[in-house]
C-alpha positions, -999 to 999 in steps of 0.1 A, spaced: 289 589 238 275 589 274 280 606 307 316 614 307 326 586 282 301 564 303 284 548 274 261 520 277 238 503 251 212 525 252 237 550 242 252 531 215 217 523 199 211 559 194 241 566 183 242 545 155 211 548 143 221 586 143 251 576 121 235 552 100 211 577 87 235 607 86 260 586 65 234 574 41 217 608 31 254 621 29 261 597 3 238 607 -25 248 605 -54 268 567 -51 250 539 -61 228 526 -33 248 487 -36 278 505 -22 267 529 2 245 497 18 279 480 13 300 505 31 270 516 58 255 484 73 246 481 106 271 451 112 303 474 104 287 504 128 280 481 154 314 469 156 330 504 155 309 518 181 308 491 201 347 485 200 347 526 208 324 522 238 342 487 251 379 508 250 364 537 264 359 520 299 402 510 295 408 543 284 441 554 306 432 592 303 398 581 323 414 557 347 443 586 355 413 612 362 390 587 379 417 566 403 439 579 430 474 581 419 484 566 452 464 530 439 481 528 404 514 513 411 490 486 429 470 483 400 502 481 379 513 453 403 478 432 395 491 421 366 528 405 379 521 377 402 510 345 383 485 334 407 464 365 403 471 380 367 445 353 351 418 369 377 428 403 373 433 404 337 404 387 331 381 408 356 396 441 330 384 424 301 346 418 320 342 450 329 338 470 303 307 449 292 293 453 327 295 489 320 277 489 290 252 466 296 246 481 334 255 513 340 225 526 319 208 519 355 227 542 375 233 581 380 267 596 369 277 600 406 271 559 413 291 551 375 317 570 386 317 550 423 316 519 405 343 525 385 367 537 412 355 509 429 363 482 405 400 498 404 398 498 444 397 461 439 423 457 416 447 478 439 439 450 468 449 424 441 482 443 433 489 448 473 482 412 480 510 403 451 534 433 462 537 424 500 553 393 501 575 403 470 586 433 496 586 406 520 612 384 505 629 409 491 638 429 525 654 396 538 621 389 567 624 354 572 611 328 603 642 326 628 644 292 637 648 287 673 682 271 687 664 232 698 652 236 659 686 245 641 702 206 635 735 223 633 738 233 673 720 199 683 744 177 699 748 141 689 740 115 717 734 138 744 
């Protein structure tokens, strides 16, 4: 479905309407209560649309379409606490985005905007990584001597 898995709902219109009636001429010679029964436009909606919607998180298109170099910052998105909620949420979005939106766009500016979007969850990842490197490399504020109350001298 779509420009390079890009489907949108223009796309999956077409293509269920294309199944719909393939799977219903197919199916002959059953009586027309089951193949209604087993064919309905409720049941291809939610395949194809589940198909499209996992399409966008697909990890075969995200490894082709994202530098490898961002991943691991990507990857880190999801460990702090105080920006999984954002960033797992903002994966869940958008794949509806795409397929409600994309059917606007060239291939060239789908492909942008979904390098883009993973752009933006590899600056999530790098703002949770850094001060995890940070704290774990032992970089701390040195206190200045007048500061430390151990080398302070009582009544002087």
């Amino acid at each position: 479905m779509g420009e390079l898995g890009f489907c949108h709902l223009k796309d999956l219109l077409s293509t269920i309407n294309t199944a719909l009636v393939s799977d219903i001429t197919t199916d002959s010679g059953i009586p027309i209560f089951l193949v209604r029964m087993v064919h309905n436009k409720i049941w291809y909606w939610f395949l194809f649309s589940s198909r499209c919607y996992l399409s966008y998180l697909d990890p075969g298109r995200i490894f082709y379409n994202v530098s490898p170099f961002l991943m691991p910052f990507v990857i880190a998105s999801f460990s702090g606490k105080k920006w999984r909620k954002l960033a797992v949420s903002l994966l869940l979005l958008f794949p509806i985005f795409g397929i409600t939106q994309f059917q606007l766009f060239n291939l060239g500016t789908k492909i942008n905007l979904f390098r883009l979007f993973y752009m933006f969850l590899s600056i999530i990842g790098f703002i949770n990584l850094v001060p995890k490197v940070i704290r774990a490399n032992g970089f701390r504020k040195r206190r200045s001597k007048s500061s430390n109350p151990k080398t302070k001298r009582s009544g002087k």
